[in-house]
C-alpha positions in Angstrom: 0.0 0.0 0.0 1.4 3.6 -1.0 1.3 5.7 1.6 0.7 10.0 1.1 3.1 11.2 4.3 1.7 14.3 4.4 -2.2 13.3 4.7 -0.8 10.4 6.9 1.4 13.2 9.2 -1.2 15.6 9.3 -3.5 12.7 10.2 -0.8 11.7 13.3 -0.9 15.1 14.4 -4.2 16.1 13.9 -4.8 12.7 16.4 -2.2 13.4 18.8 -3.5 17.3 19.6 -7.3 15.7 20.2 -5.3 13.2 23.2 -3.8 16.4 24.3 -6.8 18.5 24.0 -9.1 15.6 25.5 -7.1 14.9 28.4 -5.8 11.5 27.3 -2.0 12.6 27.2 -0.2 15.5 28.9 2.5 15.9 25.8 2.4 14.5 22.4 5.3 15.0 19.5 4.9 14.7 16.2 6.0 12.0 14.1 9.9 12.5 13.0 10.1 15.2 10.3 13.1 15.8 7.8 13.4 19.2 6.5 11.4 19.4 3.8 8.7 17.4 5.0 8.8 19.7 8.6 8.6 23.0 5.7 5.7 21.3 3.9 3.5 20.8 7.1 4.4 23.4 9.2 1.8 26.0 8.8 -0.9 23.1 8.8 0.5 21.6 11.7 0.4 25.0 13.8 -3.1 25.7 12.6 -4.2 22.3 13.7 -2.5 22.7 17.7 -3.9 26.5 18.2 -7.1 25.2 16.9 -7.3 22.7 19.7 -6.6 25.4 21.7 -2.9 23.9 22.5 0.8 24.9 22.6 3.6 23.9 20.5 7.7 24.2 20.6 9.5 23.1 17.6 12.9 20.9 18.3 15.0 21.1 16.1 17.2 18.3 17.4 20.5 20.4 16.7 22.2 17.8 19.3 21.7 15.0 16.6 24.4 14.6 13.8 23.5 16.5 11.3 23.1 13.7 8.8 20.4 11.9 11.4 18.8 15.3 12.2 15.0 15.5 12.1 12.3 17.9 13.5 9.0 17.4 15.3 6.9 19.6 16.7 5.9 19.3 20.7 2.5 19.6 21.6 1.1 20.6 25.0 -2.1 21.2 26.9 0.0 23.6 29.0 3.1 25.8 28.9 4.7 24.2 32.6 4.4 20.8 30.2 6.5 22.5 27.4 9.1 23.4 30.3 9.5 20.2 31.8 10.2 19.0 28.6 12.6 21.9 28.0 14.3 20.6 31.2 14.5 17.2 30.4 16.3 18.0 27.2 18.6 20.2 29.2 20.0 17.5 31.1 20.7 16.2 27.9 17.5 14.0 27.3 16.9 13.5 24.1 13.6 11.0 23.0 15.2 10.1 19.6 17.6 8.7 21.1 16.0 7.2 24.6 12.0 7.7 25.1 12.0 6.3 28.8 12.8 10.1 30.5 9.8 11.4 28.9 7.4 8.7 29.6 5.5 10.4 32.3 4.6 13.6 30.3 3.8 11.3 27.0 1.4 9.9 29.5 3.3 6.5 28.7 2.5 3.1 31.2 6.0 1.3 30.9 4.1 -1.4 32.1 1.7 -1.9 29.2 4.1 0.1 26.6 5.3 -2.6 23.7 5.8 -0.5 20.7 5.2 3.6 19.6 3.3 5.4 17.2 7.0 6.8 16.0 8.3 2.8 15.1 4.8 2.3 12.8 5.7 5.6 11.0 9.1 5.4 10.9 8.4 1.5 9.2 5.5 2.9 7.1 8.1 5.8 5.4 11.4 4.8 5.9 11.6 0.8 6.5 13.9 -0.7 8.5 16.3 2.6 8.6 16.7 5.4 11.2 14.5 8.7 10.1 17.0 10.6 7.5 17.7 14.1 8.3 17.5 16.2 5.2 
């Protein structure tokens, strides 16, 4: 089956800000982005959170390699979410590379957690390979 990633991202995020929104999760991200993909949603994607009445952050992942690099967009219900996130990656945290820190504001039960939303796309769009930077 051929997959269109933007309908199918817009679709991830469009999902994920109604769990914020609704109460079902305290932070959601969006699926990884490459450059041009991050460009081509943006402005869709923003629209989308501040129509759910919800606050954003963009990471940019600049502590990646370059060649791995990817964006995604962090959604929140509340700004003191966005900073304990902020925090998190300023102890050098960073969910591409280790999701476990970031459990609690994800809203994540380790206990009943097998697999992400971020392994199906990453599968779906880029196979068996890490998400390519751009």
């Amino acid at each position: 089956m051929q997959y269109d990633q933007i309908s199918y991202t817009m679709g991830m995020i469009t999902a994920f800000c109604e769990c914020v929104a609704g109460g079902c999760k305290r932070m959601a991200l969006s699926p990884p982005l490459n450059g041009s993909l991050f460009n081509q949603v943006r402005q869709e994607a923003y629209r989308c959170i501040e129509k759910h009445g919800l606050k954003y952050y963009h990471e940019k992942n600049e502590d990646l390699p370059e060649d791995e690099r990817f964006h995604w967009i962090v959604i929140a219900a509340r700004q003191e979410t966005l900073n304990e996130y902020a925090q998190l990656r300023a102890q050098g945290f960073n969910p591409a590379k280790w999701m476990k820190p970031f459990y609690e504001l994800l809203s994540y039960n380790e206990a009943e957690c097998v697999r992400t939303g971020y392994d199906a796309y990453r599968e779906a769009f880029y196979g068996n390979q890490d998400t390519p930077g751009d």
